[in-house]
PDB file as gemmi writes it, atoms N, CA and C in Angstrom:
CRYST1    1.000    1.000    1.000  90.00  90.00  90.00 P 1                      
ATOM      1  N   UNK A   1       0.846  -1.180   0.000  1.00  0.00           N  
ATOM      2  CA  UNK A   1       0.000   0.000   0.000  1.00  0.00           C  
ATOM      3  C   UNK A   1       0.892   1.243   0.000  1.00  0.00           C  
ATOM      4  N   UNK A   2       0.705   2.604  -0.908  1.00  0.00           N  
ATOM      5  CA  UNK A   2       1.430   3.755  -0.726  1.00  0.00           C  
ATOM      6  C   UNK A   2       0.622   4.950  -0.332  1.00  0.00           C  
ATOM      7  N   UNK A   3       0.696   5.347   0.822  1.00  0.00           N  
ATOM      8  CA  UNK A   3       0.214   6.493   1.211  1.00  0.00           C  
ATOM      9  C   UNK A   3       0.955   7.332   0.892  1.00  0.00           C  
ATOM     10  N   UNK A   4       0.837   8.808   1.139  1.00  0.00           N  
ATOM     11  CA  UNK A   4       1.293  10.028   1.024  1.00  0.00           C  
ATOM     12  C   UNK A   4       1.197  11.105   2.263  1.00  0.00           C  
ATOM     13  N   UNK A   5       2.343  11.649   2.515  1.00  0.00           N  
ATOM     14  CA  UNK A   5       1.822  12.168   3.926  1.00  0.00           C  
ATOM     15  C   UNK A   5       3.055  14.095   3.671  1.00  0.00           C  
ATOM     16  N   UNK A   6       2.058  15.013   3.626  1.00  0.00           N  
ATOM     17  CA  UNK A   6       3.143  15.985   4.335  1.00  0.00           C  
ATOM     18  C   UNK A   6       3.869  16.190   5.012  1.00  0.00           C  
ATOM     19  N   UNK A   7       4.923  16.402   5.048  1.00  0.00           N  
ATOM     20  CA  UNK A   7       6.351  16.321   6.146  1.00  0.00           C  
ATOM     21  C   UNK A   7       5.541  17.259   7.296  1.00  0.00           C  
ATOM     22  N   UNK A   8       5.511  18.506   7.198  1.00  0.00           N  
ATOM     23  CA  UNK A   8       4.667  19.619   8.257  1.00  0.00           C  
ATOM     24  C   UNK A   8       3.745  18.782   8.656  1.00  0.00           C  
ATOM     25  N   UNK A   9       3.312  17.447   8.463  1.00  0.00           N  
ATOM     26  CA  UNK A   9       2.247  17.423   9.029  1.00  0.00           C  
ATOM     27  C   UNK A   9       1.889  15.821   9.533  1.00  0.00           C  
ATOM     28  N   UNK A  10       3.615  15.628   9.492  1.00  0.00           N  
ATOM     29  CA  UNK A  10       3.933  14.309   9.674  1.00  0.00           C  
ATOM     30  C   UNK A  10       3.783  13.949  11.222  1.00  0.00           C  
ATOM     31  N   UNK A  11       3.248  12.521  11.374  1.00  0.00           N  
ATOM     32  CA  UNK A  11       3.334  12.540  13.048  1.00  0.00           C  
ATOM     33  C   UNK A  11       4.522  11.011  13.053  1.00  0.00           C  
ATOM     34  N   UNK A  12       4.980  10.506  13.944  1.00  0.00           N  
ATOM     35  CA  UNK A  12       5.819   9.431  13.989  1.00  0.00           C  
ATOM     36  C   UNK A  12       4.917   8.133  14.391  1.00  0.00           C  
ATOM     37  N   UNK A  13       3.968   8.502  13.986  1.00  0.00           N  
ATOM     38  CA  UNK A  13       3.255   7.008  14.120  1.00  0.00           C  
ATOM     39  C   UNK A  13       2.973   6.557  12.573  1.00  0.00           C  
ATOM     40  N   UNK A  14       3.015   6.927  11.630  1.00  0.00           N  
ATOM     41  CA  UNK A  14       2.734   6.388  10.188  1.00  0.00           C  
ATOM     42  C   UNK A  14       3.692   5.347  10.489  1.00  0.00           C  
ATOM     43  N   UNK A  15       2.891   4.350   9.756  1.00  0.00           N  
ATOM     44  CA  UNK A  15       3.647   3.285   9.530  1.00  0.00           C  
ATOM     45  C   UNK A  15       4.125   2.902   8.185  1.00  0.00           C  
ATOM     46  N   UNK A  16       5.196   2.477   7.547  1.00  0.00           N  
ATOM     47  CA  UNK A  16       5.645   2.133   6.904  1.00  0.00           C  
ATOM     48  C   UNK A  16       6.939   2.365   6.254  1.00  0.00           C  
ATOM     49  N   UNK A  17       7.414   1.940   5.423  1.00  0.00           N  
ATOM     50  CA  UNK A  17       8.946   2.495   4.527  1.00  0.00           C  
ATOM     51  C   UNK A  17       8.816   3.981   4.075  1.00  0.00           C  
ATOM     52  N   UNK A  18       9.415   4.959   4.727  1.00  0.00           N  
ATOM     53  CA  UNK A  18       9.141   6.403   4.683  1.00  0.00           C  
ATOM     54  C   UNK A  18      10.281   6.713   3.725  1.00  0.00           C  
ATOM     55  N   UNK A  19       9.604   7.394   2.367  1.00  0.00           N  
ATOM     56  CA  UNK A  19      10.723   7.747   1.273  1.00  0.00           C  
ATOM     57  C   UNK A  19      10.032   9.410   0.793  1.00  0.00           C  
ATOM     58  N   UNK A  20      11.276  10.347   1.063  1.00  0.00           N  
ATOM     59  CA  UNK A  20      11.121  11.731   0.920  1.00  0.00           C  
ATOM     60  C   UNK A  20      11.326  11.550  -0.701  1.00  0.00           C  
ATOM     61  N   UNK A  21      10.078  12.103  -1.401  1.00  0.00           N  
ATOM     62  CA  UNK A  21      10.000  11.816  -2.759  1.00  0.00           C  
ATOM     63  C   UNK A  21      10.465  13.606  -3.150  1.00  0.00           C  
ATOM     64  N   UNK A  22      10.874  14.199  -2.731  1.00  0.00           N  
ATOM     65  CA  UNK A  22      10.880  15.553  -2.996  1.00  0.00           C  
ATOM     66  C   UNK A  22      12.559  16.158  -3.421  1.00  0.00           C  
ATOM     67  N   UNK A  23      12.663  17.058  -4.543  1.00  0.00           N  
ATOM     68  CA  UNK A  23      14.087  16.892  -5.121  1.00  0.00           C  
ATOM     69  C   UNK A  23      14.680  17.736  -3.956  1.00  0.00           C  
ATOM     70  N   UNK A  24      14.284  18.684  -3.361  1.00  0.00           N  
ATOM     71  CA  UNK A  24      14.733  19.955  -2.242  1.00  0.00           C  
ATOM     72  C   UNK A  24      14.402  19.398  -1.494  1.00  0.00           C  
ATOM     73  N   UNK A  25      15.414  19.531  -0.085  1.00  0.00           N  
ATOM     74  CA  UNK A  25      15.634  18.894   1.491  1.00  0.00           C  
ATOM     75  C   UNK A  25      14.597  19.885   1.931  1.00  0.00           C  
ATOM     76  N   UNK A  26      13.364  19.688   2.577  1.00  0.00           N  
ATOM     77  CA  UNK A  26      12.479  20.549   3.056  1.00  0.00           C  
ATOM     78  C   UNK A  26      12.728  21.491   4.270  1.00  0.00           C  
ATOM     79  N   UNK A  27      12.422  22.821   3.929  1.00  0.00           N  
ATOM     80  CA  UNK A  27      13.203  23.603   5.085  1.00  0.00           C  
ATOM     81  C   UNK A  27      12.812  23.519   6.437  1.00  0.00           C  
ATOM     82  N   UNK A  28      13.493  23.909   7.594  1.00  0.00           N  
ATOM     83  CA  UNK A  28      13.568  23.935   8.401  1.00  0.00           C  
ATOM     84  C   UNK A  28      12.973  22.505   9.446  1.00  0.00           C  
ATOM     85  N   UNK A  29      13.482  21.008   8.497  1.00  0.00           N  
ATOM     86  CA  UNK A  29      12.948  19.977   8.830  1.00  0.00           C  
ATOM     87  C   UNK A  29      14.650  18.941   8.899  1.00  0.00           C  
ATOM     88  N   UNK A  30      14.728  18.358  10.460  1.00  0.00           N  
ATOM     89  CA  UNK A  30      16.319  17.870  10.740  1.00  0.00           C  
ATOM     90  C   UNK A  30      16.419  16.494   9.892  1.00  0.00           C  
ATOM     91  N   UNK A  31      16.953  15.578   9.727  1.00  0.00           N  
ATOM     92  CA  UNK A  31      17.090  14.563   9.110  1.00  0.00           C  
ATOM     93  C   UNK A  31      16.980  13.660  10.536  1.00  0.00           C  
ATOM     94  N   UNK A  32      16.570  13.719  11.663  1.00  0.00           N  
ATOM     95  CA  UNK A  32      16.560  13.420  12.701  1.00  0.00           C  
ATOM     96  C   UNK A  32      14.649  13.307  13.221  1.00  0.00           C  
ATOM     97  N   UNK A  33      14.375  14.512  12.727  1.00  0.00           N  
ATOM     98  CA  UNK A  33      12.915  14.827  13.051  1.00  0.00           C  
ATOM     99  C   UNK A  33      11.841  13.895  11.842  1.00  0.00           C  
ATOM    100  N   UNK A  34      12.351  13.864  10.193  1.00  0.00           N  
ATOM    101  CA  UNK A  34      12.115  13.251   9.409  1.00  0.00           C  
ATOM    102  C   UNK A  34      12.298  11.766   9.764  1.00  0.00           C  
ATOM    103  N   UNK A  35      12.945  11.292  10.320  1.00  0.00           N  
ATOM    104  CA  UNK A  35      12.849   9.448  10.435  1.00  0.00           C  
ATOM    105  C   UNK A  35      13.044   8.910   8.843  1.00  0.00           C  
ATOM    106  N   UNK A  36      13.529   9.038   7.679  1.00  0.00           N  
ATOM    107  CA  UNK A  36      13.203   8.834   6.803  1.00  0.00           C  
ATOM    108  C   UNK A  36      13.860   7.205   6.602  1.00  0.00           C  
ATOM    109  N   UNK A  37      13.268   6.653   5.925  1.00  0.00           N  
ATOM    110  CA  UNK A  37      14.234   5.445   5.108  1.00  0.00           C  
ATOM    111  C   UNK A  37      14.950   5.482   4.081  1.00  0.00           C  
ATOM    112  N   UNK A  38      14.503   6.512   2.952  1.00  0.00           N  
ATOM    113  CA  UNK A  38      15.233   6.872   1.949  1.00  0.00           C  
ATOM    114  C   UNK A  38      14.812   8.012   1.065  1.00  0.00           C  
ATOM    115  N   UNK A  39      15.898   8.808   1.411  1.00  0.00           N  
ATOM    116  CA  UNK A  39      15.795  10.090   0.341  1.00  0.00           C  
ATOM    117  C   UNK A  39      15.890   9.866  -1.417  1.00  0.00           C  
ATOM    118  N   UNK A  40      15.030   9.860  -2.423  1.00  0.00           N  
ATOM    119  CA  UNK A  40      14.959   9.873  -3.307  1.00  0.00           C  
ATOM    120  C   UNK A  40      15.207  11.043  -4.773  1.00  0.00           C  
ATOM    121  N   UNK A  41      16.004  11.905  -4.551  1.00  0.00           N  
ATOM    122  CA  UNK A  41      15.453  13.380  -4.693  1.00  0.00           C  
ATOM    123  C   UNK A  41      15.270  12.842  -6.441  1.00  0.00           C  
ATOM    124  N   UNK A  42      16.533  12.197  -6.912  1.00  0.00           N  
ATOM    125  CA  UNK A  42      16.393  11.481  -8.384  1.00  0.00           C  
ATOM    126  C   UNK A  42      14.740  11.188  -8.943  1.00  0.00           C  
ATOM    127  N   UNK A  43      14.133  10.432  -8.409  1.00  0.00           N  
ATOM    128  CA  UNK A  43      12.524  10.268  -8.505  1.00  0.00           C  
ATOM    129  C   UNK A  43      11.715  11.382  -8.613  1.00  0.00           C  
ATOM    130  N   UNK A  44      12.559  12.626  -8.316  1.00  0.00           N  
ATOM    131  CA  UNK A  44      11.604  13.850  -8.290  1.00  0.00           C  
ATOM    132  C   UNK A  44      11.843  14.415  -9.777  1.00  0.00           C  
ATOM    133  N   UNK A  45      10.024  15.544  -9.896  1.00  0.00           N  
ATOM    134  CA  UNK A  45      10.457  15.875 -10.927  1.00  0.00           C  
ATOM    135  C   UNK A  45      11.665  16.959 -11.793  1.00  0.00           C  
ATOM    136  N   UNK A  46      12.097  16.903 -12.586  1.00  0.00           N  
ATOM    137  CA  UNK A  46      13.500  17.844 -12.971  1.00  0.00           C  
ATOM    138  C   UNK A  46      12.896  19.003 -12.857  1.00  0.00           C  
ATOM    139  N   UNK A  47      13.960  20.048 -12.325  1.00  0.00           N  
ATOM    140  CA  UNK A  47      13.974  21.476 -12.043  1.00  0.00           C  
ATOM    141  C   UNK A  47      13.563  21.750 -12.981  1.00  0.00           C  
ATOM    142  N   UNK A  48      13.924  21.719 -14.353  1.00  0.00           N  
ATOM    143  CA  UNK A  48      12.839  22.366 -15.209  1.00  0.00           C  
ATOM    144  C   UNK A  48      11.564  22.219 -15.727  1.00  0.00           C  
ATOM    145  N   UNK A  49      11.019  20.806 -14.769  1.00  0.00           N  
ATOM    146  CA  UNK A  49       9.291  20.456 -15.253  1.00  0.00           C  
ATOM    147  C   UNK A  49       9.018  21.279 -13.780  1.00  0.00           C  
ATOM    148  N   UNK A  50       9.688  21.469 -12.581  1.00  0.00           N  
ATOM    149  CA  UNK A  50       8.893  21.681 -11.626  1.00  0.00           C  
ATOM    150  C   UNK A  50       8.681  23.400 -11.704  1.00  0.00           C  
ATOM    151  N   UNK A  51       9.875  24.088 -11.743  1.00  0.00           N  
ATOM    152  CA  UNK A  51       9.672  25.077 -12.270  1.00  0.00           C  
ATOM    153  C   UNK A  51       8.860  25.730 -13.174  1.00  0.00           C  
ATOM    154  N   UNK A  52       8.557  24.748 -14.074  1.00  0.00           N  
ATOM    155  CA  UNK A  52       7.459  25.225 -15.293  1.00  0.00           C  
ATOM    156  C   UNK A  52       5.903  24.876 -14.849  1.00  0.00           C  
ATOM    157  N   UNK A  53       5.825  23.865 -13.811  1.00  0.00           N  
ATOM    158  CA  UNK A  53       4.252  23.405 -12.951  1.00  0.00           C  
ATOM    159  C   UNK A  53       4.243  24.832 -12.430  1.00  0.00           C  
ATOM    160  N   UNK A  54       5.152  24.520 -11.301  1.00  0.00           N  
ATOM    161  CA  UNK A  54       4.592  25.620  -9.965  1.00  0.00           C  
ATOM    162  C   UNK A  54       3.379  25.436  -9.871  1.00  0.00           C  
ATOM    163  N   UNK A  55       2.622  24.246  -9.296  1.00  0.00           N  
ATOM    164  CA  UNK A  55       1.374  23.848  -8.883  1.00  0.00           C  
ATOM    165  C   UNK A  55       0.327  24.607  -9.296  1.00  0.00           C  
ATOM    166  N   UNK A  56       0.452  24.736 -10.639  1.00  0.00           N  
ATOM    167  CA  UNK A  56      -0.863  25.508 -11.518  1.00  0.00           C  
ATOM    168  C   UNK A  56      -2.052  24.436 -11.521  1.00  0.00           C  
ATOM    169  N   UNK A  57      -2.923  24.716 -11.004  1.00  0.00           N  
ATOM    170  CA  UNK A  57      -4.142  23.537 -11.488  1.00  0.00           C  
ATOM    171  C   UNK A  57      -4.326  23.478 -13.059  1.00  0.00           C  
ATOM    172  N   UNK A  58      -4.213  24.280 -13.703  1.00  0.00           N  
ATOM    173  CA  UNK A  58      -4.356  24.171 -15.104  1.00  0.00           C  
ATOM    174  C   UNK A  58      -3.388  23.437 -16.614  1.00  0.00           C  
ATOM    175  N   UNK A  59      -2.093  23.495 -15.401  1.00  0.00           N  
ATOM    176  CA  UNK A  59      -1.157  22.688 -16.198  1.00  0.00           C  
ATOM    177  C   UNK A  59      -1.163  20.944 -15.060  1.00  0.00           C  
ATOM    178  N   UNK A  60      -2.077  20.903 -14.171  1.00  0.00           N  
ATOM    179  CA  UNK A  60      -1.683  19.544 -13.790  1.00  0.00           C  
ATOM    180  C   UNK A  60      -1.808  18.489 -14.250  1.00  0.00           C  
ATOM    181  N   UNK A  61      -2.605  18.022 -15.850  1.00  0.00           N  
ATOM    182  CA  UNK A  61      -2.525  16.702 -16.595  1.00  0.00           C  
ATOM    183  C   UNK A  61      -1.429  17.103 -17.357  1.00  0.00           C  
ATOM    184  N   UNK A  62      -1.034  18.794 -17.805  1.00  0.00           N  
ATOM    185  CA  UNK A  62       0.169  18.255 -18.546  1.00  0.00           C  
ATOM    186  C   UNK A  62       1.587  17.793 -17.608  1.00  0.00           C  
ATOM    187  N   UNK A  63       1.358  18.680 -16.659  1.00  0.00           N  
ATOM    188  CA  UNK A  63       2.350  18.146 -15.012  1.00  0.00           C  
ATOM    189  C   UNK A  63       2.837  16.195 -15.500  1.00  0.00           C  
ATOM    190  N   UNK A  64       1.730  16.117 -14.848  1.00  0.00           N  
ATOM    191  CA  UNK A  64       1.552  14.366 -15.030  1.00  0.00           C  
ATOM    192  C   UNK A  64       1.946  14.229 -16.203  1.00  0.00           C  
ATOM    193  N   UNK A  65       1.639  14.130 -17.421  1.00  0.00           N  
ATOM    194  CA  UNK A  65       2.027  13.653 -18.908  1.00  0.00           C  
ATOM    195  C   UNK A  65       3.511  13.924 -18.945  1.00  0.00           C  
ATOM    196  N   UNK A  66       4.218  15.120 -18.443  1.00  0.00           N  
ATOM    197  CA  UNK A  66       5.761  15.314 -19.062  1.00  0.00           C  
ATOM    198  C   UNK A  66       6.205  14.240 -17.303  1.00  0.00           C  
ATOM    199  N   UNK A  67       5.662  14.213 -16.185  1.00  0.00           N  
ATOM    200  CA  UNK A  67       6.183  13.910 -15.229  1.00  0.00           C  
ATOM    201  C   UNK A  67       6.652  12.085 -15.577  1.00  0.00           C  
ATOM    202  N   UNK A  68       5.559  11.632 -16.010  1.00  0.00           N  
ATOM    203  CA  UNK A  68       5.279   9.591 -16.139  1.00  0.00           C  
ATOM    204  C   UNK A  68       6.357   9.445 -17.542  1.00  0.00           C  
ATOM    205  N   UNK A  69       6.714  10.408 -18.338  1.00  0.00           N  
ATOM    206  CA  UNK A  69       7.326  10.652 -19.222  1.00  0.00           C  
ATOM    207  C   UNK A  69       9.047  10.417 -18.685  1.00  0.00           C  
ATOM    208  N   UNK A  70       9.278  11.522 -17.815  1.00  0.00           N  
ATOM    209  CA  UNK A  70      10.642  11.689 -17.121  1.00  0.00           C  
ATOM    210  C   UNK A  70      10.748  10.245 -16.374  1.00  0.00           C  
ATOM    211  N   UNK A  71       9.485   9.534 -15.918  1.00  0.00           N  
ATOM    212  CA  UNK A  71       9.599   8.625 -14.534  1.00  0.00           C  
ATOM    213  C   UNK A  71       9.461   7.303 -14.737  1.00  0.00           C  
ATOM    214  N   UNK A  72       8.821   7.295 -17.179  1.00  0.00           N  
ATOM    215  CA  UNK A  72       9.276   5.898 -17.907  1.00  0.00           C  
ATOM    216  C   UNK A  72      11.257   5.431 -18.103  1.00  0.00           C  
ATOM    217  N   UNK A  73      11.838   6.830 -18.243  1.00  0.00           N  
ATOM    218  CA  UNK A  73      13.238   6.901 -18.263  1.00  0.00           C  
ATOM    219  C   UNK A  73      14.006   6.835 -16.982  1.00  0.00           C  
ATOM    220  N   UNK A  74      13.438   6.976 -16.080  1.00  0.00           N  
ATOM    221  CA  UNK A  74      14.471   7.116 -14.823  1.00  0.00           C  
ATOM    222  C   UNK A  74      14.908   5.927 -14.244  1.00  0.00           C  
ATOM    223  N   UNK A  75      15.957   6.041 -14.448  1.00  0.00           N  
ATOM    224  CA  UNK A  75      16.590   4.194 -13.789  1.00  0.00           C  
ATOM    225  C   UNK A  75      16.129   3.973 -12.358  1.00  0.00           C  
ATOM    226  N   UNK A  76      15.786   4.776 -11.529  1.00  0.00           N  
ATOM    227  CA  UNK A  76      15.565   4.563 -10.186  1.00  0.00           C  
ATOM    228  C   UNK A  76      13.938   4.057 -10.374  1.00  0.00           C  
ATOM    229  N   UNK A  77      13.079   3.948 -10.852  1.00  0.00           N  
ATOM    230  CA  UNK A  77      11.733   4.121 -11.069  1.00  0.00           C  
ATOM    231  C   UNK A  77      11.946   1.987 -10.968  1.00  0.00           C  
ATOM    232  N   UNK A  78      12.661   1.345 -11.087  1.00  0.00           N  
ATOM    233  CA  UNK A  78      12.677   0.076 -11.424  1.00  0.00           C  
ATOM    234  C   UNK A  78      12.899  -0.534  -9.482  1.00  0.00           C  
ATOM    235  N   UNK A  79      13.650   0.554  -9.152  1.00  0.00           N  
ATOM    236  CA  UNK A  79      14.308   0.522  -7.460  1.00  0.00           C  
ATOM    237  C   UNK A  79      13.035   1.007  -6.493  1.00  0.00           C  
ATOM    238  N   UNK A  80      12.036   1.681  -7.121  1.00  0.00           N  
ATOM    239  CA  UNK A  80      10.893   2.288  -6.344  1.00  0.00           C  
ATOM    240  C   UNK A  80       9.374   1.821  -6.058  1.00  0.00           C  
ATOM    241  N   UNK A  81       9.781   0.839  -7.662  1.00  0.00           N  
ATOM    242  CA  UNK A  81       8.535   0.000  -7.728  1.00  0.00           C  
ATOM    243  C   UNK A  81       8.901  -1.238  -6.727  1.00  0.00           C  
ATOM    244  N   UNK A  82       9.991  -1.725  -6.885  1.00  0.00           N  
ATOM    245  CA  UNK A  82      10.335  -3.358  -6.085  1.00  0.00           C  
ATOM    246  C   UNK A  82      10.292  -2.970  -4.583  1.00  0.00           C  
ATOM    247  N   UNK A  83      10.476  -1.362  -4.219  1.00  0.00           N  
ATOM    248  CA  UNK A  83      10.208  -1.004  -2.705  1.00  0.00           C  
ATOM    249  C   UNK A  83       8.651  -1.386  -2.704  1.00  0.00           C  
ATOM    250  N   UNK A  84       7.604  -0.854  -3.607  1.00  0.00           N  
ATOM    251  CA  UNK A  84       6.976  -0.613  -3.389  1.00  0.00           C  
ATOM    252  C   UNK A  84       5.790  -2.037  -2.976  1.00  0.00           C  
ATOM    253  N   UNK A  85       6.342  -2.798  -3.818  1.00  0.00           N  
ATOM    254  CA  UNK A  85       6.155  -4.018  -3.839  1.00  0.00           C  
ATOM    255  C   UNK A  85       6.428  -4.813  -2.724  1.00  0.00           C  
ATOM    256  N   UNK A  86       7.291  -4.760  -2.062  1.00  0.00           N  
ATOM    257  CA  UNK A  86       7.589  -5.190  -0.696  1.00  0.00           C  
ATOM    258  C   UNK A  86       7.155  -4.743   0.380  1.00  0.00           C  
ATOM    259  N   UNK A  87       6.914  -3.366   0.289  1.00  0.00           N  
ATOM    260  CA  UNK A  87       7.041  -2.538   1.208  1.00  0.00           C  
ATOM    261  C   UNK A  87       5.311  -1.994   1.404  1.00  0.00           C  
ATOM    262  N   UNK A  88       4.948  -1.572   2.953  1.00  0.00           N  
ATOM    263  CA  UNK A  88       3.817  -0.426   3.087  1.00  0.00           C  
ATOM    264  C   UNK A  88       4.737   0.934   2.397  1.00  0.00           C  
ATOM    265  N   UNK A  89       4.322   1.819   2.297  1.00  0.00           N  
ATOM    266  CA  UNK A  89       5.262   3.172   1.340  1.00  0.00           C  
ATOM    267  C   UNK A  89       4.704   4.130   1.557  1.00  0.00           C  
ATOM    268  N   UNK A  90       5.599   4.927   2.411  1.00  0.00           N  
ATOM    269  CA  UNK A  90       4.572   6.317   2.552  1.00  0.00           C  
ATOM    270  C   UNK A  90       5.607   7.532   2.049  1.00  0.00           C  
ATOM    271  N   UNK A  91       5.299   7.954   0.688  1.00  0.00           N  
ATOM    272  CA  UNK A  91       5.894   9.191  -0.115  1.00  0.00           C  
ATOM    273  C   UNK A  91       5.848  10.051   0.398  1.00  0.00           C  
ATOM    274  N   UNK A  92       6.502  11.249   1.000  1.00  0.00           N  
ATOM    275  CA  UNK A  92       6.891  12.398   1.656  1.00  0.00           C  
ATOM    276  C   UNK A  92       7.323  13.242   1.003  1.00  0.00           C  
ATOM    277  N   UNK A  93       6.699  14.397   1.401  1.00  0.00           N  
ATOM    278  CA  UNK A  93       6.527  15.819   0.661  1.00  0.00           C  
ATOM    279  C   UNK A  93       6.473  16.707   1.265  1.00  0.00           C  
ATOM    280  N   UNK A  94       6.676  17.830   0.775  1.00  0.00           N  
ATOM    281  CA  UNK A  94       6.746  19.532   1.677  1.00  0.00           C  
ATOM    282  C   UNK A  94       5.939  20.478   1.243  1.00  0.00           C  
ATOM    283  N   UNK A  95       5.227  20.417  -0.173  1.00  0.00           N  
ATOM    284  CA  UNK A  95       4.382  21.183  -0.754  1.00  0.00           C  
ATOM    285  C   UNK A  95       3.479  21.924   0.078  1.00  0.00           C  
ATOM    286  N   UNK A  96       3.228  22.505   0.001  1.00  0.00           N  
ATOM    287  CA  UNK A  96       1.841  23.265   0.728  1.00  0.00           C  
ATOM    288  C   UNK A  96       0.498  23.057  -0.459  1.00  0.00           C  
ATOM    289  N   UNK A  97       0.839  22.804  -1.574  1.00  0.00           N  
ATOM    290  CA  UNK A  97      -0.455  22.071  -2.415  1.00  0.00           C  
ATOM    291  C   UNK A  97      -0.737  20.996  -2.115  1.00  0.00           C  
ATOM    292  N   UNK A  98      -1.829  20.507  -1.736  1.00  0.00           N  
ATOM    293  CA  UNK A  98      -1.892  18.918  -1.046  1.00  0.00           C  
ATOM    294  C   UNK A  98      -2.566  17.774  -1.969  1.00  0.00           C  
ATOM    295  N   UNK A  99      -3.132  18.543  -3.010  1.00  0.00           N  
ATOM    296  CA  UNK A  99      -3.934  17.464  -4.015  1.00  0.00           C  
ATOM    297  C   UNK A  99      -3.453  17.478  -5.434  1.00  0.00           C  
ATOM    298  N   UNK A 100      -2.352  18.033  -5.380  1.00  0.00           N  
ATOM    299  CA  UNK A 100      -1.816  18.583  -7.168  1.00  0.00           C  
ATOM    300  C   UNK A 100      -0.711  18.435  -7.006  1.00  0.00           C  
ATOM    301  N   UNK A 101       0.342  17.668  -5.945  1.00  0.00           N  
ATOM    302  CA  UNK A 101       1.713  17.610  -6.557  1.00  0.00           C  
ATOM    303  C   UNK A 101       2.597  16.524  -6.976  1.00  0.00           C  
ATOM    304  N   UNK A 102       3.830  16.405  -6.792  1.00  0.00           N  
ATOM    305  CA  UNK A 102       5.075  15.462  -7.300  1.00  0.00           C  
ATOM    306  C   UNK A 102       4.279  13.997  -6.965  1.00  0.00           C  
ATOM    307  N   UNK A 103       4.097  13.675  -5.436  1.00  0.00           N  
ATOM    308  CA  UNK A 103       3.666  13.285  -4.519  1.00  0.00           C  
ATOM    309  C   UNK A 103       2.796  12.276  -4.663  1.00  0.00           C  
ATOM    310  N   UNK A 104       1.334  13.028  -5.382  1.00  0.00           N  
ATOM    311  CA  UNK A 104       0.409  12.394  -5.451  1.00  0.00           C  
ATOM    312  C   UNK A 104       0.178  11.815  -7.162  1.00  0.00           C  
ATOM    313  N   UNK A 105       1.032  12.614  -7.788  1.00  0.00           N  
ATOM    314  CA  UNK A 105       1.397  11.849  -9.445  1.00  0.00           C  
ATOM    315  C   UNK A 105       2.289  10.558  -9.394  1.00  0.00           C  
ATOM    316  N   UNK A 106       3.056  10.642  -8.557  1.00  0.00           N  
ATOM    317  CA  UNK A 106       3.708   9.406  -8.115  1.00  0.00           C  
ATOM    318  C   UNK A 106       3.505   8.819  -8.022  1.00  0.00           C  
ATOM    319  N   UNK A 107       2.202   9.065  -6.725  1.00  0.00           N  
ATOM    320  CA  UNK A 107       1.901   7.492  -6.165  1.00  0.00           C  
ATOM    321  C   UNK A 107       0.965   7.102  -7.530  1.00  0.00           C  
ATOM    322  N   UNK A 108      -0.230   8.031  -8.897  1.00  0.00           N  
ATOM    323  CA  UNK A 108      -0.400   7.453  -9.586  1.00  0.00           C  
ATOM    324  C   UNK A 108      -0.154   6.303 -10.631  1.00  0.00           C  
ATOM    325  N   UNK A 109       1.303   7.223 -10.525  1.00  0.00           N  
ATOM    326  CA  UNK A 109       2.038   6.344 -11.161  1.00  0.00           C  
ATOM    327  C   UNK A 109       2.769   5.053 -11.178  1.00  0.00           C  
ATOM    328  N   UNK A 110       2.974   4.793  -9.991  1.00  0.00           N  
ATOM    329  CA  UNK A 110       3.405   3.910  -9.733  1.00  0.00           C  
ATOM    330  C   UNK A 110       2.359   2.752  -9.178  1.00  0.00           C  
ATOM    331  N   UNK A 111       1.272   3.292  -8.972  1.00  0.00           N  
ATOM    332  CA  UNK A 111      -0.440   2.240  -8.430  1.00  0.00           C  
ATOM    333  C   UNK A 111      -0.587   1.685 -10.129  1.00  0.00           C  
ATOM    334  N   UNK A 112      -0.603   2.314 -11.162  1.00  0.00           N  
ATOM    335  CA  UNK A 112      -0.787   2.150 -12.384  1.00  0.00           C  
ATOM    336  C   UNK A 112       0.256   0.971 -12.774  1.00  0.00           C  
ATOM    337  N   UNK A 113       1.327   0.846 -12.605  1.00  0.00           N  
ATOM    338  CA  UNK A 113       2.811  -0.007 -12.843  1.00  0.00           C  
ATOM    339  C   UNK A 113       2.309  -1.442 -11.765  1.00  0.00           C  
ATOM    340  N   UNK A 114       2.129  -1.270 -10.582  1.00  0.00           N  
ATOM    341  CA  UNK A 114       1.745  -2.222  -9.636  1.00  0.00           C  
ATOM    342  C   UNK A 114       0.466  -3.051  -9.789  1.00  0.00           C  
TER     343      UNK A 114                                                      
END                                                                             
């Protein structure tokens, strides 16, 4: 199963394989306070698709279309699914958009592959 959980809004009871899906170390958050299992920043989308989103609702199917695009090529995407497969998976994020980002295209994407 892959949940999704905001870092700000993370509590230490989620259970499962905790992977910070986000390319930027989220501010003012310790690597201590995070608990993480594995930082992924590679899995995130490239500075120049995220830059060009900036969580527009209006570009979010093309978001997704160039994102599953970047995430058919990414060699790590083969390392994320076999977590995912093994693993409960809870994707971690910093966004302050909670229904339109990296995050939640991810986990589409990868529920779609599974």
């Amino acid at each position: 199963m892959i949940t999704i959980s905001r870092i700000y809004n993370e509590t230490s009871k989620s259970k499962g394989y905790r992977i910070l899906v986000d390319r930027l170390w989220p501010r003012g958050i310790t690597k201590e306070k995070l608990k993480l299992d594995k930082w992924m920043k590679e899995i995130a989308p490239t500075d120049e698709l995220r830059k060009w989103y900036l969580h527009d609702p209006e570009k979010w199917d093309e978001f997704k279309r160039r994102y599953f695009k970047e995430l058919d090529k990414n060699p790590l995407t083969a390392e994320l699914l076999d977590l995912c497969k093994k693993n409960d998976v809870i994707f971690l994020y910093s966004s302050k958009v909670e229904d339109i980002n990296n995050a939640v295209a991810l986990k589409q994407y990868v529920e779609k592959l599974l």
